[in-house]
LUMGUFI-498622 format. One line per 3 residues: number of its first residue (from 1); their letters; for each residue x, y, z of N, C-alpha, C. Coordinates in pm, whole numbers, plus 50000, padded with zeros to 5 digits. Each point is the difference from the previous one (the first is absolute). Layout:
<fimis>
NUM	a	X:Y:Z:X:Y:Z:X:Y:Z ~ ...
</fimis>
This chain:
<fimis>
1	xxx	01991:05052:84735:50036:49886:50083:49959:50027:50144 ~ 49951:49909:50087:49955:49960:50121:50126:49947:50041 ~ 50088:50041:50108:50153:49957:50041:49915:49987:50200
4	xxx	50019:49919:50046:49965:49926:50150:50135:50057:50076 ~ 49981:50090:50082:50113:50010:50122:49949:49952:50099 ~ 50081:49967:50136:50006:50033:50094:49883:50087:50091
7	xxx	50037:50076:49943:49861:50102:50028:49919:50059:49913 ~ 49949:49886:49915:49893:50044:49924:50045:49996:49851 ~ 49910:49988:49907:49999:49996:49847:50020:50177:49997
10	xxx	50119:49977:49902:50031:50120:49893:49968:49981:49882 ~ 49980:50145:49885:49932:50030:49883:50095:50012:49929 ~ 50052:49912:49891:50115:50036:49950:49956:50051:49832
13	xxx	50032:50128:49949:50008:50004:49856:50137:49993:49941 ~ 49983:49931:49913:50164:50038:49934:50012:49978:49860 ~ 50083:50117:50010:49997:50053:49822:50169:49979:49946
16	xxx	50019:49858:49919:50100:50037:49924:50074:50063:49920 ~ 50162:49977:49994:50062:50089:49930:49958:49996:49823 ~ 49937:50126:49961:49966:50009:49883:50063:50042:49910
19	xxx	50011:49985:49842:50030:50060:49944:49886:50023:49866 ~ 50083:50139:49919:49867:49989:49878:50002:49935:49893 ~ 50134:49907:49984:49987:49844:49883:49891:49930:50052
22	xxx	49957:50013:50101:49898:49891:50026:49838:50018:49932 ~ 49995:50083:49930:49885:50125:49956:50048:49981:49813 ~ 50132:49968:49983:50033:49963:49829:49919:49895:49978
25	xxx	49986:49878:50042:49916:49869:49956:49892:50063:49923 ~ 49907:50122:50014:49917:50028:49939:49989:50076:49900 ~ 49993:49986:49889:49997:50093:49857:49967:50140:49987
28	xxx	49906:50031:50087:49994:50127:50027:50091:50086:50076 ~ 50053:49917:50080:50109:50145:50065:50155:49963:49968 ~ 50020:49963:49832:50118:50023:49991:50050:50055:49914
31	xxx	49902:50122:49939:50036:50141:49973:50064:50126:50090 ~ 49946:49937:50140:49999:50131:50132:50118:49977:49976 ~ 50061:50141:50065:50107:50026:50089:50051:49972:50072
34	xxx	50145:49988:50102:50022:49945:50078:49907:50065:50163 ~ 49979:50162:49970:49958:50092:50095:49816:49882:49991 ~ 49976:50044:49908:49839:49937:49988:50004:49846:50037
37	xxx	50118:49944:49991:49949:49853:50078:50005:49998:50123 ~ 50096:50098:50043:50031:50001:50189:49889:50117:50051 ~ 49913:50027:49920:49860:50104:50074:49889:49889:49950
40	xxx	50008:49889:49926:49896:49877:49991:50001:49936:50085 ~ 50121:49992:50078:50037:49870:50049:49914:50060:50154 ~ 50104:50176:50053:49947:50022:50101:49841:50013:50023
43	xxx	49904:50021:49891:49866:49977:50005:49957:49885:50062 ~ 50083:49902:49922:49958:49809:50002:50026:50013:50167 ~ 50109:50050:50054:50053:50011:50131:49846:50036:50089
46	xxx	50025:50133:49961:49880:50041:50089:49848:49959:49988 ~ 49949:49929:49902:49884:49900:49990:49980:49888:50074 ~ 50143:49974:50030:50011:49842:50054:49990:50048:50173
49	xxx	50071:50073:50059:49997:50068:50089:49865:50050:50065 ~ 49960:50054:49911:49853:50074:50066:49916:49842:50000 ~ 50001:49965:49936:49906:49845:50009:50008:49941:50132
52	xxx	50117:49997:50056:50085:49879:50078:49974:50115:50160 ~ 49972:50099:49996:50014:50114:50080:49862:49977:50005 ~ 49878:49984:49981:49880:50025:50017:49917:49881:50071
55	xxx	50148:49860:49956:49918:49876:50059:50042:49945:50102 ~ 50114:50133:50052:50042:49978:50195:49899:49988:50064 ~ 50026:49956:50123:49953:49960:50131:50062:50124:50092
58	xxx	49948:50056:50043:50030:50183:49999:50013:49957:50188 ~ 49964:49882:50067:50043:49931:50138:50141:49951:50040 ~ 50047:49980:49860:50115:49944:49980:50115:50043:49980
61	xxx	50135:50004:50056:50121:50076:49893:49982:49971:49870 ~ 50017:50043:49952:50056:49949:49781:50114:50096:50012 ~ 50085:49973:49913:50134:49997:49954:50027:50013:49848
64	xxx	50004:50116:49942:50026:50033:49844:50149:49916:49983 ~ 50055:49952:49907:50109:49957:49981:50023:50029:49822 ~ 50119:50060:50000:50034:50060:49858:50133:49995:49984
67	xxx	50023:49981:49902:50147:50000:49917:49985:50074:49918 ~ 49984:50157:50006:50028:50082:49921:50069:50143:50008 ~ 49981:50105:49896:50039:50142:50076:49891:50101:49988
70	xxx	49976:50029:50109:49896:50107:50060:50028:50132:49971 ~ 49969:50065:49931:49987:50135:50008:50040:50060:50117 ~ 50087:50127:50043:49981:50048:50076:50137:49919:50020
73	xxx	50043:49882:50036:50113:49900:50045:50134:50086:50025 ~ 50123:49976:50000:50151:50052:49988:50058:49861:49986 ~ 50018:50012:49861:50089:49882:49950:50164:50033:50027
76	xxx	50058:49859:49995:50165:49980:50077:50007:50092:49828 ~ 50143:50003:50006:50083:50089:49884:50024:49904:49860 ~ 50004:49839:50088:50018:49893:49898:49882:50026:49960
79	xxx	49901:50017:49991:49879:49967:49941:49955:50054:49907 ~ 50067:50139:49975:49965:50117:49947:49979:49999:49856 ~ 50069:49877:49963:50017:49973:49858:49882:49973:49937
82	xxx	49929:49885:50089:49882:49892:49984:49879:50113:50000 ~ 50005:50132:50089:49884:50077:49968:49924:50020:49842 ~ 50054:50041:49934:49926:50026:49889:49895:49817:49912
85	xxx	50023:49887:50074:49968:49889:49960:49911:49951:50110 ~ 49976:50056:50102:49932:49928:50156:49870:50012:49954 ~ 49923:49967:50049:49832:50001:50031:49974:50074:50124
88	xxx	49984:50129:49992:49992:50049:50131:49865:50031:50052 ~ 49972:49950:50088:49833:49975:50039:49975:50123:50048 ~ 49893:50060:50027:49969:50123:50027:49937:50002:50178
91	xxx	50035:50085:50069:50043:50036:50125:49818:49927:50048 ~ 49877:50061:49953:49885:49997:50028:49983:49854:49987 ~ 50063:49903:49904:49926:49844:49963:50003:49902:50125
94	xxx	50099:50047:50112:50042:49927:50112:49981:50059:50072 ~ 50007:50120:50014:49941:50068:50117:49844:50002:50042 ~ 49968:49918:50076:49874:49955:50020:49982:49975:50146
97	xxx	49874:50001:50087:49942:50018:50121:50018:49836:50007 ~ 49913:49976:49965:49964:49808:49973:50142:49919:50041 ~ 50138:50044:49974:50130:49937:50060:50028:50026:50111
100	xxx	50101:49932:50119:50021:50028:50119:50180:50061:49954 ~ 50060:49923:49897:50151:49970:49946:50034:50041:49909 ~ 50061:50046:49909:50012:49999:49833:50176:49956:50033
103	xxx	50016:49854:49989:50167:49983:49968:50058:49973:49848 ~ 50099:50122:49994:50039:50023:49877:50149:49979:49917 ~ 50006:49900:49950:50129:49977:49920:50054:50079:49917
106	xxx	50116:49948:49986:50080:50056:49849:50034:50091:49987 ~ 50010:50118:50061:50085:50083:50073:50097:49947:50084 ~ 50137:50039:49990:50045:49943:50102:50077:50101:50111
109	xxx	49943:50112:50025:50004:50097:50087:49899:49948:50082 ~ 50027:50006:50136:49906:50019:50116:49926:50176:49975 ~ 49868:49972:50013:49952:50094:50029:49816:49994:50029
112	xxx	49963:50122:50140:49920:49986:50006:49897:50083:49895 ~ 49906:49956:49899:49946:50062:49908:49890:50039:50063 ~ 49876:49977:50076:49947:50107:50081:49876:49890:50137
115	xxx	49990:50100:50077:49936:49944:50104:49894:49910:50012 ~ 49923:50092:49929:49821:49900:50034:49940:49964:49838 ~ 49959:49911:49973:50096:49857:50058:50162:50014:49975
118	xxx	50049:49877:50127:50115:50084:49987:50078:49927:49886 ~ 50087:50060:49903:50087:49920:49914:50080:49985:49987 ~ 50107:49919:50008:50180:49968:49977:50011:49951:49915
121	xxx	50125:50062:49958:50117:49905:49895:50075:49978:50127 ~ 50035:49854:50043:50095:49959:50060:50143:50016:49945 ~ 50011:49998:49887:50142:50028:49968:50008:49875:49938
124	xxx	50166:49947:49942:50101:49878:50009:50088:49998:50121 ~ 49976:49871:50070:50097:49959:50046:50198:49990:50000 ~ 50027:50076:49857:50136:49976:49960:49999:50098:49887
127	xxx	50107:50075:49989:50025:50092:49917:50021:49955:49861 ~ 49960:50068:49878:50030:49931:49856:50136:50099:49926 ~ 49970:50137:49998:50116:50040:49992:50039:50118:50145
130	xxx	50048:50137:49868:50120:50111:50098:49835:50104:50004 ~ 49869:49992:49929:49880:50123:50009:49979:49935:50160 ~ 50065:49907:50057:49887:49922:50146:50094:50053:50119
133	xxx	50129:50032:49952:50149:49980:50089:49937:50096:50104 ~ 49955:50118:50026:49964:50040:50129:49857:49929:50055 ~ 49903:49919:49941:49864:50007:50034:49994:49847:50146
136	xxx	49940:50048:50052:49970:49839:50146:49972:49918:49913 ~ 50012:49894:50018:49914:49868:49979:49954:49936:50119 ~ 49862:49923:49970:49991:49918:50091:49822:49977:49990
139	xxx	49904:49926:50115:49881:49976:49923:49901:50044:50141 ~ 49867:50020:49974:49884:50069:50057:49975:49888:50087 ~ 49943:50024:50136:49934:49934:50072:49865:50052:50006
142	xxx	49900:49985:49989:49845:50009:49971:49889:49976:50141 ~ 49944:50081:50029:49943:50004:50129:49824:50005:49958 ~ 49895:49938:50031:49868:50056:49987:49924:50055:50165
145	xxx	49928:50094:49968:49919:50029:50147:49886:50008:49945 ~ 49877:49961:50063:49867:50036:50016:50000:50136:50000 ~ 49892:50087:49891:49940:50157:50035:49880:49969:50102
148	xxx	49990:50105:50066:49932:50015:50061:49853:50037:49941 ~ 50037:50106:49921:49874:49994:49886:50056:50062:49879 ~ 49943:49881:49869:50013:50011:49868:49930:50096:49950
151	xxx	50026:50094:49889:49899:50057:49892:49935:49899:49922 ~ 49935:50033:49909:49915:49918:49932:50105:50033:49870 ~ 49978:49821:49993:50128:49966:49906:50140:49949:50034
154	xxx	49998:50041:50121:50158:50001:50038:50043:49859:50087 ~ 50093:49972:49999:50018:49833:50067:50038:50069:50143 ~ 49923:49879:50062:50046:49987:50176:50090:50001:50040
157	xxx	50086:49984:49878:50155:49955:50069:50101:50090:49963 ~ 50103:50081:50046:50116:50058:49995:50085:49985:50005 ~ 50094:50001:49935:50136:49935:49975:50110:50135:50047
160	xxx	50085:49888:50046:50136:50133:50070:50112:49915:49948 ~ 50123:50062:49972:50104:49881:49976:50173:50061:50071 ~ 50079:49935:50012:50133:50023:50010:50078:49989:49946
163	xxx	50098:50032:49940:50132:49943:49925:50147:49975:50100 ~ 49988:49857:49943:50125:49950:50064:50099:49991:49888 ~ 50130:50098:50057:50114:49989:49885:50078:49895:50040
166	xxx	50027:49963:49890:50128:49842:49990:50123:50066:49948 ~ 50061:49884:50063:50137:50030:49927:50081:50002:49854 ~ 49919:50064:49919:50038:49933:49843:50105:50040:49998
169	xxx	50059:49931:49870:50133:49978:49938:50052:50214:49946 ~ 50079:50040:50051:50006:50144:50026:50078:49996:49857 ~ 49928:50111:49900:50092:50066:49890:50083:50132:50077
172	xxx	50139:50005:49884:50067:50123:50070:50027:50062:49843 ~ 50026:50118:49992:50082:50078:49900:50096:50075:50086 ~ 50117:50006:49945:50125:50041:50055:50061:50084:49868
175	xxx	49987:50153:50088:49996:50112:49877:50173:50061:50004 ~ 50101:49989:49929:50132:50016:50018:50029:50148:49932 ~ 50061:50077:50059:50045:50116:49913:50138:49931:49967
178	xxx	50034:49986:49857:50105:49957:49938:50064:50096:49901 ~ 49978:50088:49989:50044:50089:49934:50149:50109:50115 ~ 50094:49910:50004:50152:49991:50029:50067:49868:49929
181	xxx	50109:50042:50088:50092:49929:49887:50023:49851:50046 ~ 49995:49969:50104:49943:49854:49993:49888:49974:50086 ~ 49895:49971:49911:49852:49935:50010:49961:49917:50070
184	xxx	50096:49876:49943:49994:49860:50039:49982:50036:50174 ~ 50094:50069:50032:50043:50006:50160:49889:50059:50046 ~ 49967:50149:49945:49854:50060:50062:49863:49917:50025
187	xxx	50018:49916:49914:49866:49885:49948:50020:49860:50144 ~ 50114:50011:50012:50054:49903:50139:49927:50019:50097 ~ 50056:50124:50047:49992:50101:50119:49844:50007:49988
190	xxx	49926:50065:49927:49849:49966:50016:49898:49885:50052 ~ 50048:49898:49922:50021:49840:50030:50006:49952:50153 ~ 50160:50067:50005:49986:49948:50155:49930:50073:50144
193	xxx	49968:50162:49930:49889:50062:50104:49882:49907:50004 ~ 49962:49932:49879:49875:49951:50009:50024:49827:50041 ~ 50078:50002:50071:50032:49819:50021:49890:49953:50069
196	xxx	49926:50046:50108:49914:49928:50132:49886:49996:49901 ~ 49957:50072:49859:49859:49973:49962:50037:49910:49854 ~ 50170:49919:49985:49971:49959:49892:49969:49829:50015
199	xxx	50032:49949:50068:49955:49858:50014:49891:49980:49978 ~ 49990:49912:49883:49847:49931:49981:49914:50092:49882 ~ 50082:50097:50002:49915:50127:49923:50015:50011:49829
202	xxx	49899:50016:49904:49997:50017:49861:50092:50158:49983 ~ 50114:50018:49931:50098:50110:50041:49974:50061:49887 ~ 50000:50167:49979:50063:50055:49798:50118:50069:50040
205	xxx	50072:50050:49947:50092:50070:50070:50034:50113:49825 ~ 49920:50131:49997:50029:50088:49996:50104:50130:49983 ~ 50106:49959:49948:50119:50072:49929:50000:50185:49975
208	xxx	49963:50117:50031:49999:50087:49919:50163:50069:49990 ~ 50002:49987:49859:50106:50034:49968:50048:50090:49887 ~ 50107:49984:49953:50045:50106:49813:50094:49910:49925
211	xxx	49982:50015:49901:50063:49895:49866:50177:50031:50052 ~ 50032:50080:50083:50165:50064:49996:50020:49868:50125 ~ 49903:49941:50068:50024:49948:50126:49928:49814:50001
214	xxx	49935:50008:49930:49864:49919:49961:50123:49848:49987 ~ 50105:49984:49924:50107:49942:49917:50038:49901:50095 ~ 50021:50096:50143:50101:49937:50126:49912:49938:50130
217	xxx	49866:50023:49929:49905:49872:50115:49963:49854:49958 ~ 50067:49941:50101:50014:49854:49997:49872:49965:50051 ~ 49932:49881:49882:49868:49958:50042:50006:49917:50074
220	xxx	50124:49917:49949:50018:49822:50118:50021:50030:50078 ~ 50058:50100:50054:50053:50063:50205:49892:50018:50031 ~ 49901:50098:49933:49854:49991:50062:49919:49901:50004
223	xxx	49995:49893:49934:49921:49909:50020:50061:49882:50101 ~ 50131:49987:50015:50068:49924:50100:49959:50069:50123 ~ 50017:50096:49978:49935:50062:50172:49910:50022:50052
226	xxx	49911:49990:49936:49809:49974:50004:50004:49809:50003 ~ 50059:49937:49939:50017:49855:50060:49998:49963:50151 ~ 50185:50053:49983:50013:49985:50108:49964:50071:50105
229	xxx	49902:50091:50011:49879:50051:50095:49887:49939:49994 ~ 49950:49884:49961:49923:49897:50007:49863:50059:49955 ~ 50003:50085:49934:49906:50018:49904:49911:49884:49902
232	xxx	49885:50033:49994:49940:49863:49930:49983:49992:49849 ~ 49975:50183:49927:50038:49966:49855:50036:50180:49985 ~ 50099:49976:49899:50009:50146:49942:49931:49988:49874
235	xxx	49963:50089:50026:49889:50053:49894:50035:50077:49900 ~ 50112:50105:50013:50078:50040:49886:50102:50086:50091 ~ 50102:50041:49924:50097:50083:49977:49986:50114:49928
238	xxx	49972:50097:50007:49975:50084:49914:50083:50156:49979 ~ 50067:50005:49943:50108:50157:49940:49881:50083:49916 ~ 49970:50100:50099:49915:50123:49925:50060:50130:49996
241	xxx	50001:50042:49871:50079:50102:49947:49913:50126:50020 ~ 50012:50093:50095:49930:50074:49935:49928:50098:49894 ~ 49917:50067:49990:49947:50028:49817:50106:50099:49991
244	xxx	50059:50079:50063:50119:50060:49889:50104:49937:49986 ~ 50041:49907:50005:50147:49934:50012:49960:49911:49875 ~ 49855:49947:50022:49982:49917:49868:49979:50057:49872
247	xxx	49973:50177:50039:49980:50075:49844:50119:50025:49973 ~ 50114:50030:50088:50154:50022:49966:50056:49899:49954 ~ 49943:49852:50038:50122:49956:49932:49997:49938:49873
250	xxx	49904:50041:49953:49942:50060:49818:50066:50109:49965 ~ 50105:49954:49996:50121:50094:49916:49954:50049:49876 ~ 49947:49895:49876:50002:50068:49897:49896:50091:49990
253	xxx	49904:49957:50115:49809:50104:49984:50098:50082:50044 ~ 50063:50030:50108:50044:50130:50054:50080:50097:49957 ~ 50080:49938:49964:50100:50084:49939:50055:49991:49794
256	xxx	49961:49902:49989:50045:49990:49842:49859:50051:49909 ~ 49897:49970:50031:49898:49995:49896:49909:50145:50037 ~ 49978:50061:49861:49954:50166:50019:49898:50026:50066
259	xxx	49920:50067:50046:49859:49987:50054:49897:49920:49958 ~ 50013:50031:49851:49889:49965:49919:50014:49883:49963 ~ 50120:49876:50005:50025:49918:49974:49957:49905:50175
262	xxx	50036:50075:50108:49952:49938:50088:49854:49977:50037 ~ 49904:50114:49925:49896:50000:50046:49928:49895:49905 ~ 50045:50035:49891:49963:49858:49915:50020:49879:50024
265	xxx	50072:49960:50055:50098:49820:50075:49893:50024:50104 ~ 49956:50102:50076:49933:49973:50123:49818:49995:49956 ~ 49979:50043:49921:49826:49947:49941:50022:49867:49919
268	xxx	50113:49976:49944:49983:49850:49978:50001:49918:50087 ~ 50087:50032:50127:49992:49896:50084:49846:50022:50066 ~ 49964:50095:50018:49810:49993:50043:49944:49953:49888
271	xxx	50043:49962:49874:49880:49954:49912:49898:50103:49979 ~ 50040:50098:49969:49905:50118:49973:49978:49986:49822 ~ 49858:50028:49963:49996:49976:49864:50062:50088:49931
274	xxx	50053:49950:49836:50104:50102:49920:49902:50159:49978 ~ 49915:50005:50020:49925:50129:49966:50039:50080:50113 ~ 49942:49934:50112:50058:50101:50129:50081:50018:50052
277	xxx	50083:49927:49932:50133:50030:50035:50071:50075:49891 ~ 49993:50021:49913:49992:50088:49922:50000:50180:50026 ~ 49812:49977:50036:49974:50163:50057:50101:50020:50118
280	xxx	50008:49923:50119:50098:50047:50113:50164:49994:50000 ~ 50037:49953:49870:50148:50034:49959:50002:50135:49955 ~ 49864:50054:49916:49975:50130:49942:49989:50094:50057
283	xxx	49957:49978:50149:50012:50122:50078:50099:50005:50067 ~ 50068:49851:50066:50122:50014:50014:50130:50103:49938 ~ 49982:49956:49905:50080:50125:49899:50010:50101:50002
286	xxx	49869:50057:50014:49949:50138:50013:50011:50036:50144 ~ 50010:49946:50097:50012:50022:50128:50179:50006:50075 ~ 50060:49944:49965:50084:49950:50007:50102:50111:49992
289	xxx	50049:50070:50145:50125:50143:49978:49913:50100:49966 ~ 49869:50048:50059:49918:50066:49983:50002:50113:50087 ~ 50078:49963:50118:49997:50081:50099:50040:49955:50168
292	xxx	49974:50070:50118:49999:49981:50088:49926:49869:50027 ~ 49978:49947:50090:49914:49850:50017:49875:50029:50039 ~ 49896:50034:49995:49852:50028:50062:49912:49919:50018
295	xxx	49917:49979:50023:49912:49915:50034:49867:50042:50045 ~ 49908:50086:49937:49859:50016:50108:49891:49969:49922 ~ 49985:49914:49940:49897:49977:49926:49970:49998:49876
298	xxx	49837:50039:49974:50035:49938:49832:50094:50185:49932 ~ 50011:50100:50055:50072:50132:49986:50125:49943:49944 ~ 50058:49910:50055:50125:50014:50007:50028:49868:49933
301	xxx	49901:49870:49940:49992:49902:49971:49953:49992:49849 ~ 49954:49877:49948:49943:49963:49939:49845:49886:50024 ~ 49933:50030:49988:49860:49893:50073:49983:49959:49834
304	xxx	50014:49846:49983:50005:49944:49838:49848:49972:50012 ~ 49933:49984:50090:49858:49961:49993:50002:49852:50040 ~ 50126:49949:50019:49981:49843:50074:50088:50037:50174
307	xxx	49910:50095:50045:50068:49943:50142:50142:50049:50015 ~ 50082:50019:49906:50135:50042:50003:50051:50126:49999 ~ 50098:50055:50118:50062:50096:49983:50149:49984:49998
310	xxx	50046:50108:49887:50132:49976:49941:50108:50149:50078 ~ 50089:49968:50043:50095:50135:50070:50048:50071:49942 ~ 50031:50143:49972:50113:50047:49968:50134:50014:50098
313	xxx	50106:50030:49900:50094:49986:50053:50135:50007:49938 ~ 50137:50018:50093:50090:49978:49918:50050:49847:49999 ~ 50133:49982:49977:50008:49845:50003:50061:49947:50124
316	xxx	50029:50071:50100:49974:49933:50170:49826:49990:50069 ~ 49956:50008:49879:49849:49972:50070:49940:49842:49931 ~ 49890:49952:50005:49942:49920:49939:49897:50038:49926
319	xxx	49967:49861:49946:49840:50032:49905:49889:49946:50101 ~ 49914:50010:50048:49930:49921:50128:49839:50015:49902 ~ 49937:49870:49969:49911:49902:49961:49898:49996:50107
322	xxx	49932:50094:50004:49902:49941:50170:50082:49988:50101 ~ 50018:49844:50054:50097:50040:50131:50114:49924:49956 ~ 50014:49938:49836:50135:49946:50020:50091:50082:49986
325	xxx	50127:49969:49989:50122:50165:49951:50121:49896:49938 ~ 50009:50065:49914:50168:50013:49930:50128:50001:49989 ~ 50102:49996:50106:50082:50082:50044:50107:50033:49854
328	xxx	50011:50121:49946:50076:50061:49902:50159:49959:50005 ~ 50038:50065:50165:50122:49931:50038:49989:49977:50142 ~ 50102:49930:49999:50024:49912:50152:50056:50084:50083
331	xxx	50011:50104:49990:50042:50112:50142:49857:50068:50038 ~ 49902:49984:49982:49889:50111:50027:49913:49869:49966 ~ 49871:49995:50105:49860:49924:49982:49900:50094:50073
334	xxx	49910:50021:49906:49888:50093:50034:49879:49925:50024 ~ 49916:49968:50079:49903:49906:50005:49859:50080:50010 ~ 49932:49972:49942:49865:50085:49987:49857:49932:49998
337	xxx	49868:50042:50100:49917:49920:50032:49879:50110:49934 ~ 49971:49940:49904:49892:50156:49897:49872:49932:50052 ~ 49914:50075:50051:49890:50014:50061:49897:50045:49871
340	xxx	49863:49941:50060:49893:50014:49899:49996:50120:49922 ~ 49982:50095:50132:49984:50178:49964:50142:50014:49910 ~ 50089:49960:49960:50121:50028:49935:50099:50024:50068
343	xxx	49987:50069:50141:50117:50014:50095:50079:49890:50038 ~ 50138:50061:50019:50117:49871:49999:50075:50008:50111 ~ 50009:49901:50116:50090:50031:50096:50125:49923:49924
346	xxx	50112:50077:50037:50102:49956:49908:50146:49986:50121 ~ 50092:49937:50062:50065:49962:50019:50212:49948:49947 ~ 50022:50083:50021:50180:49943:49943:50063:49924:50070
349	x	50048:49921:49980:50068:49876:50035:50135:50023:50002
</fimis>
């Protein structure tokens, strides 16, 4: 596109938001993969690009315009999900002399991705969730200057930009130690330290607590008081137990059911197949009141040939699976991180 300013015609390219259904219509690529349609697509990307890049006016600004994710990028935390499904264009397809601009969507982190030419993700204007709650918002102001002298290839024009932050709608998390005997009140008191940033604001409010205490926190007091602090939405309430309080208060894993009966209830709940679960009840057995607790490798282990090392031990220790673990009983948690070479940094809880 040919766009008329003020001061002069700008070069506009612009590349919509793609995806690789758009590449199914054709019979041939709907055997590929999801990986092989989003490395078709980025080809199709960079074909269209180099075309559109060669038939600038190299006198002129031009202006890349994209709705995609760039290699190299720092995606918000919300986004993180959508990675394995994006079309991620490759750092070289846009990076080109022939542009003065490359403005870049769909990220919604501000960030500068690199100088010459120069490129931004402006960001969003407004936060979507709690991955944005520390990040600025707000949008690029765009500057061109005349070079004094171009390389061959390179556009006359240079782009500089600024970011102006706005005032978006502010997320908060409000982290409560609740683990006393009344919650509700600790969860208050947090609340009202944070009064001057809750107006207007998307709120979570964060509970950590224990099943002995968990009983006596009132959710409606907390949410009346995030109201009436003129808060604009709560977003949740949330009572988090921590991981030993939630393995304790599995009474019967802990204390009623034998080792071997727990370790079995605990590969069914992983869905481990009846064969292999099988062999690792078998060494269980055999392991099981064997001795002192050790841990250094495959010496002191079992290596089954899938990746897995099994502990010895007596029965205040666990059985530890790679890096998951067992706990035998609920007074003792041994946590263990088995390394390629077989060595185990190992940890008691």
């Amino acid at each position: 596109f040919h766009v008329a300013t003020r001061q002069g015609v700008v070069q506009v390219v612009a590349i919509p938001w793609v995806t690789p259904h758009t590449l199914l219509t054709k019979e041939e690529n709907r055997a590929l993969t999801i990986q092989e349609l989003n490395g078709l697509m980025a080809d199709k990307i960079e074909e269209i690009v180099d075309t559109r890049a060669q038939e600038l006016d190299l006198n002129r600004p031009a202006i890349l315009t994209m709705h995609n994710s760039v290699q190299g990028a720092a995606f918000s935390s919300e986004q993180d999900i959508m990675l394995g499904n994006d079309v991620i264009v490759r750092a070289d397809t846009i990076r080109k002399s022939a542009f003065s601009y490359v403005a870049l969507g769909h990220i919604h982190k501000y960030q500068l991705v690199w100088n010459e030419p120069l490129a931004v993700y402006c960001g969003s204007l407004e936060r979507i969730d709690f991955g944005e709650e520390k990040e600025d918002k707000g949008f690029v102001i765009v500057s061109f200057d005349e070079r004094e002298q171009a390389e061959v290839g390179q556009n006359r024009w240079r782009a500089s930009h600024e970011f102006v932050k706005t005032a978006a709608r502010p997320f908060l998390t409000i982290k409560v130690d609740g683990n006393v005997a009344q919650p509700t009140e600790a969860a208050l008191y947090e609340i009202a330290k944070q009064a001057k940033k809750l107006a207007g604001a998307v709120v979570k409010v964060i509970v950590r607590t224990s099943t002995e205490f968990a009983a006596a926190l009132r959710e409606a007091d907390i949410r009346r008081a995030l109201h009436e602090a003129g808060v604009s939405y709560i977003a949740a309430v949330v009572k988090d137990l921590d991981r030993g309080e939630r393995l304790r208060s599995n009474d019967q894993l802990a204390e009623q059911l034998s080792p071997h009966d727990a370790l079995e209830r605990y590969l069914k709940h992983r869905k481990t197949t009846p064969a292999r679960a099988s062999t690792l009840l078998r060494y269980a057995d055999e392991l099981i009141g064997v001795g002192t607790p050790t841990i250094s490798g495959a010496d002191h282990g079992d290596q089954n040939g899938t990746g897995e090392l099994v502990a010895k031990g007596k029965q205040n220790t666990l059985i530890v699976v790679g890096v998951f673990c067992l706990p035998i009983r609920s007074n003792a948690l041994l946590i263990c991180m088995v390394q390629p070479d077989h060595r185990a940094t190992c940890q008691t809880m």
